[in-house]
N, C-alpha and C positions, 0 to 999 in steps of 0.2 A: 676908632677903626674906620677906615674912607670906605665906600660903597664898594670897590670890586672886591677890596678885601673878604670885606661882610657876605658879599656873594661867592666868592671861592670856598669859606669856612661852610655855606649854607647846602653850596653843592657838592662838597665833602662829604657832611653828615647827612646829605640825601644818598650820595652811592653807598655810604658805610649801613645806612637802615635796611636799602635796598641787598646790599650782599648778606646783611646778617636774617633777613625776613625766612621765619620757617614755614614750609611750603608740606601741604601734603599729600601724598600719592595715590591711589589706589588703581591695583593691578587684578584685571578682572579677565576670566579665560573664556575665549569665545567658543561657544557651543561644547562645554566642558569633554559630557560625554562623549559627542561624535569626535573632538579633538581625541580623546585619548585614544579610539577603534581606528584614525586614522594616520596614528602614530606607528601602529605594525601595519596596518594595510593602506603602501599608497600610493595603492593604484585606488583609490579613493578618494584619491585630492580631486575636489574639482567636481564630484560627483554627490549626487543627494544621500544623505546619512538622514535615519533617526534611529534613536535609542527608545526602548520603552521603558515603562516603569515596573513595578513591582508584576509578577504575574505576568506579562505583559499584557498591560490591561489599557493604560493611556500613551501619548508621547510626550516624554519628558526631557527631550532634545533634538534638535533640529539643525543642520547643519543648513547655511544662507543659501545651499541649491535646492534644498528643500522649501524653504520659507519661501522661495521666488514660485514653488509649483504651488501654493496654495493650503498647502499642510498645517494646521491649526496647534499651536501648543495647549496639550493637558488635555486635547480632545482623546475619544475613544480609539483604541487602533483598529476595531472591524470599521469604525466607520470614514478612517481615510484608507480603506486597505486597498479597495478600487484605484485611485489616485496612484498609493505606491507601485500598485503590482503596473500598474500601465504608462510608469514612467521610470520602470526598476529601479528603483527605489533601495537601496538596500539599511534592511534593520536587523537591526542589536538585539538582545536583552539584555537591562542593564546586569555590569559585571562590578559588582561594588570594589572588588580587591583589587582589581586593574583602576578603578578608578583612584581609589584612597591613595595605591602606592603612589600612581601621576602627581596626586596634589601634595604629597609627600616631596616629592621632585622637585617643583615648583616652589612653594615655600623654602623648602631649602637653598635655591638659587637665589630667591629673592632674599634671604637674610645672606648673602654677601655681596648685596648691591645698598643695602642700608644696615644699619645699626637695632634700628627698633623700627620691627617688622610685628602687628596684632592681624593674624589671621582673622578674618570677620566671615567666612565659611568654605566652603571645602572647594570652590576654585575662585576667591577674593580673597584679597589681603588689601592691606593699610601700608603703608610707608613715611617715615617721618625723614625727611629733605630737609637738610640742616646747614647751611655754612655756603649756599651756591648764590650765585648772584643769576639775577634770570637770563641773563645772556647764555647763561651755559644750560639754564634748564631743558630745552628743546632738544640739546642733544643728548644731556642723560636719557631723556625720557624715552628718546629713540633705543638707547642704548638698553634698558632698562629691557624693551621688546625685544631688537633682538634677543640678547642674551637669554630669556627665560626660552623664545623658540628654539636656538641654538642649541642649549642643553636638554632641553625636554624633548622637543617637539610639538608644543600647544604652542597656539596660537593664541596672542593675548591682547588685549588693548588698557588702554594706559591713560590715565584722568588726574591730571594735578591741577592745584586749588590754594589757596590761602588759608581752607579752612575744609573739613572732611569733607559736609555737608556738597560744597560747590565740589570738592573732587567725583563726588559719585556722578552728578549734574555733568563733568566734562567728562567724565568716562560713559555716561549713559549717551553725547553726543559722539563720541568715538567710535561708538557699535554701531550708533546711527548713520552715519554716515562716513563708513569705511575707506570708499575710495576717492574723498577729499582729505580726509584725515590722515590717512594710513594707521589705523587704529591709533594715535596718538592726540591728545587734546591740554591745551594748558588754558585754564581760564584764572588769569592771575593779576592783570591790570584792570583798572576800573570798566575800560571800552568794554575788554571780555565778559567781564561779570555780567553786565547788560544784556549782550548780543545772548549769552548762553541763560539766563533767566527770562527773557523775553521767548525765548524758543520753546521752551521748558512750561508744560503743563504740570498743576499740581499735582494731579494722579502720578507723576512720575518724580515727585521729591521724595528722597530719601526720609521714612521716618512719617510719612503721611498715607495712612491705610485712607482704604475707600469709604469708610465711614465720615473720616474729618475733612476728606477730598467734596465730596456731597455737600459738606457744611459751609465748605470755602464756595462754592459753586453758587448756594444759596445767599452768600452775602456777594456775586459779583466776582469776585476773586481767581479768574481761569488761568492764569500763568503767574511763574517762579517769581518775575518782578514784582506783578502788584502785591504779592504775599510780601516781599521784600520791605516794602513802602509801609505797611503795615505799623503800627506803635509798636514798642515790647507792650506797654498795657494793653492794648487789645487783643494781643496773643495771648498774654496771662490769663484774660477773663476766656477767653475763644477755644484757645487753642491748650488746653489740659497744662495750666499754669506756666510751671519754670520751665518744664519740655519746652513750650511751645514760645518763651523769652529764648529760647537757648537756639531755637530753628530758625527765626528773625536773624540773631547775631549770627550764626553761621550762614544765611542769606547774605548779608551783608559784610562777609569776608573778616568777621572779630569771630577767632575760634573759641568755641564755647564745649567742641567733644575733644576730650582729650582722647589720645591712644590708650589703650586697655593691655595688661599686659597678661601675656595668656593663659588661661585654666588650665591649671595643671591636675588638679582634685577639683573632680566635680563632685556637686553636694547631692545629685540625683543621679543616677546610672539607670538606663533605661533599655529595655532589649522589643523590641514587635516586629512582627511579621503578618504577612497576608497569607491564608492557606491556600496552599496549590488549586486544591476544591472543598466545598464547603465541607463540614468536621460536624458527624453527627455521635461520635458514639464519645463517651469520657475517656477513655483509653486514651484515643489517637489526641484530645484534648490534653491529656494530663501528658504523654510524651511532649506536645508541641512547649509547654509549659516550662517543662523538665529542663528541655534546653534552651530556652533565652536564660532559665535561671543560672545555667552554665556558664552560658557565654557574658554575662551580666556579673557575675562572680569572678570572670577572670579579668574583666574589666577593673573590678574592685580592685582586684589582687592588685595586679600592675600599677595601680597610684597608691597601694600599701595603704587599703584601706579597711573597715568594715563595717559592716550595714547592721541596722538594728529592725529596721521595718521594711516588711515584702509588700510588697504590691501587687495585684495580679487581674487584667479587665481582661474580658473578652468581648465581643461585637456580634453579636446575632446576625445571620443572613436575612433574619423576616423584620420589618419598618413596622412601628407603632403606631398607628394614620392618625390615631388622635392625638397625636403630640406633633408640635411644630420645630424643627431645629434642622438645622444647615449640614452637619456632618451625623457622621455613622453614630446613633446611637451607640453607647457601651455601658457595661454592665461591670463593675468593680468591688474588691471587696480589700482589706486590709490586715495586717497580721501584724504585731509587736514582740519580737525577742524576747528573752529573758538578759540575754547582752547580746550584743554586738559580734559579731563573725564574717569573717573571708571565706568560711569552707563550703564548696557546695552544696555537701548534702545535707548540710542543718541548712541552707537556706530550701533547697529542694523541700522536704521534707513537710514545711508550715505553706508554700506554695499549694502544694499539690491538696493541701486539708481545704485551702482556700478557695480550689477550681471546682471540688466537692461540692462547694458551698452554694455555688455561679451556676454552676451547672443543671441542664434544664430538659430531662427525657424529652423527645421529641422534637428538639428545634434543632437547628444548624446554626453552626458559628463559621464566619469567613476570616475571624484575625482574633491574634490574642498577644497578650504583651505582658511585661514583668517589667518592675521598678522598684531598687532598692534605694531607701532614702534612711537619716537617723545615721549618716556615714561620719564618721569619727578614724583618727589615724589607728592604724592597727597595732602598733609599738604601744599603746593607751589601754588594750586590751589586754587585761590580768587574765593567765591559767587559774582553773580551779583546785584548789590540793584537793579537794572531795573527790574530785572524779578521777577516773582512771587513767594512768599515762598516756594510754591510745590515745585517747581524745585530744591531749594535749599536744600530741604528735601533728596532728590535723595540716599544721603549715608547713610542714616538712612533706604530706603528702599532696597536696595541693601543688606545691613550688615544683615539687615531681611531675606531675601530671600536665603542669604550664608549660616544662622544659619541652616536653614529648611533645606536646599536640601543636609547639609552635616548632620545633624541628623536623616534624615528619608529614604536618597540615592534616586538613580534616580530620579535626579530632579522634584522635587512632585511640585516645585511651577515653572514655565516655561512662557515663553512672547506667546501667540498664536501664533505671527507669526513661532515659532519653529517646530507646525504643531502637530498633536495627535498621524496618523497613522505611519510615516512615515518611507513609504514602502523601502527608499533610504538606510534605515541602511547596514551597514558592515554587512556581513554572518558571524557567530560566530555558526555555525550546530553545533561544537563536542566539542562547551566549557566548561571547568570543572566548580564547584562550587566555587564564592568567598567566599571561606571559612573562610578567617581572615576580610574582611570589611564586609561582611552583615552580621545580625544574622538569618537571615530567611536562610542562605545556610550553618549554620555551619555544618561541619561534625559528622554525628552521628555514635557512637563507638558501635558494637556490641556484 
């Protein structure tokens, strides 16, 4: 074969590796919450949003007019409330059902712009890029944006990569620096790899908490490249074995995470809440209780499953000075079935024996939570000929009771022991309208 030959066949099977190279995506929503409140209100374009958290107790969204006045994320909201009120500011509470249905939205748009789409949280997803050659990828990826803002209205930015690892790295540049980007980033050639690991501190790799960030810190290590440079053996001994071989080769653009394909049955179901105000008496305890195990029950039901073991913490308002530990102490106790069940009042029922148990005259509790685990399909669960037909009825009445409280909302049919008044709710003071799940809060256009 003569040399131009040899170099045509070469340059051949360089553009054919290059068109078949799979490439991958991740599509992240910027300023999730404020995006969704500024999807019915927008005459808030362009103006400072934040959303709180639970209670509204911190800020747990910030729209970039905000982040420009100085506004701290996960800080306290009395102590930016000065700042807001005196640059009108306007805030949320967050509204989880307006949020969930958005990223409902979104994920759905984005599974008909790719094939195999792994949601990795409620406004990020994955995307697997298959068959394009990179000429054409910059304008999918434009494409990719609009599209998700066209049909939703969130605004998103968009990080592709050779391998997850670098996608999140070119999406975390994309946020960063918006108005060179246009929320758009592709780090997919060698140069790229470089320029966006060179930029890239380790605190901000995907997959690297601030404990092994400290660790990199101590051996020298302050940015994405020199991690990069790194051996796979000295990430195995370093960096928590194969994890940490496996974050080198995704450094280095050899994909080592594959796409996950999504939880459809989860093997824990978990329900907690923060109380509106602290919760002194067992009463208002054991209603608070009542209904995560509800709403935790109905979660089971819907992936047709049932739980064998309750779980049930609650969290004291008063700190135990002689213990050292980072988050809220909690207090937990456990319960094991005689079998497995979807119906809520046999899960109610060992719950409530359990809060009995937790429960402490005199103190205040500010959050309590339930978790059913020991979940097995529910088709797996034999009736008892011993016991009474009623009982065997149980998912006929349940199925009943699912229909209603998702066609009429706010649980319109409820166990009394959930309670009528109950004063222990979350504070939601400055929540907007669910404007996409209720019809009684649609938006009216004027």
């Amino acid at each position: 074969m003569s040399g131009d030959s040899s170099h045509c066949v070469q340059e051949l099977e360089l553009r054919e590796e290059e068109r078949q190279q799979k490439l991958y995506a991740i599509v992240d929503c910027n300023s999730f919450y404020c995006s969704c409140e500024r999807v019915f209100r927008p005459d808030l374009w362009d103006r400072p949003v934040v959303v709180l958290s639970n209670n509204d107790g911190c800020i747990v969204s910030r729209s970039d007019e905000a982040k420009k006045l100085g506004i701290g994320m996960a800080g306290p909201y009395f102590q930016a409330r000065h700042l807001i009120e005196k640059n009108g500011v306007t805030v949320f509470s967050s509204n989880y059902h307006l949020y969930g249905d958005m990223s409902w939205r979104v994920m759905e748009t984005l599974r008909t712009l790719s094939p195999v789409v792994e949601v990795y949280s409620v406004d990020e997803a994955f995307l697997e890029l298959d068959g394009f050659s990179t000429k054409d990828i910059p304008a999918y990826a434009r494409h990719i944006r609009q599209t998700v803002e066209q049909w939703t209205g969130v605004s998103v930015s968009v990080g592709i990569a050779p391998t997850k690892t670098l996608a999140k790295i070119a999406n975390h540049l994309a946020k960063k620096h918006k108005s060179e980007t246009g929320c758009v980033k592709l780090v997919i050639s060698g140069e790229d790899q470089h320029d966006a690991l060179v930029q890239t501190r380790v605190n901000s790799i995907w997959g690297v908490g601030g404990a092994y960030a400290q660790k990199l810190l101590g051996y020298g290590i302050c940015s994405a490249w020199e991690l990069r440079n790194m051996s796979p053996e000295w990430a195995y001994k370093n960096l928590g074995g194969v994890v940490g071989v496996r974050l080198i080769h995704e450094l280095r653009g050899q994909p080592s995470i594959i796409m996950k394909d999504e939880l459809t049955e989860k093997r824990m179901i978990a329900t907690t809440r923060m109380f509106g105000k602290p919760v002194t008496e067992l009463t208002d305890l054991k209603e608070a209780v009542a209904t995560y195990v509800s709403r935790a029950a109905e979660k089971l039901r819907r992936q047709q499953s049932a739980a064998r073991v309750v779980t049930v913490f609650v969290v004291p308002n008063e700190r135990d000075l002689t213990k050292d530990y980072y988050r809220d102490q909690s207090i937990s106790a456990h319960t094991t079935l005689s079998s497995a069940t979807a119906s809520t009042q046999e899960l109610i029922k060992p719950a409530l024996q359990v809060v009995e148990g937790l429960f402490e005259s005199g103190k205040t509790y500010k959050k309590a939570g339930v978790m059913l685990s020991g979940i097995v399909p529910d088709a797996s669960v034999q009736g008892n000929l011993f016991s009474p037909s009623i009982e065997n009825m149980n998912r006929f009445l349940m199925d009943t009771i699912d229909n209603v409280n998702f066609s009429m909302r706010d649980d319109v049919l409820k166990f009394g022991s959930s309670g009528i008044q109950k004063n222990w709710k979350m504070r939601q003071e400055l929540r907007s309208g669910r404007y996409s799940t209720r019809w009684e809060e649609l938006k009216e256009v004027t």
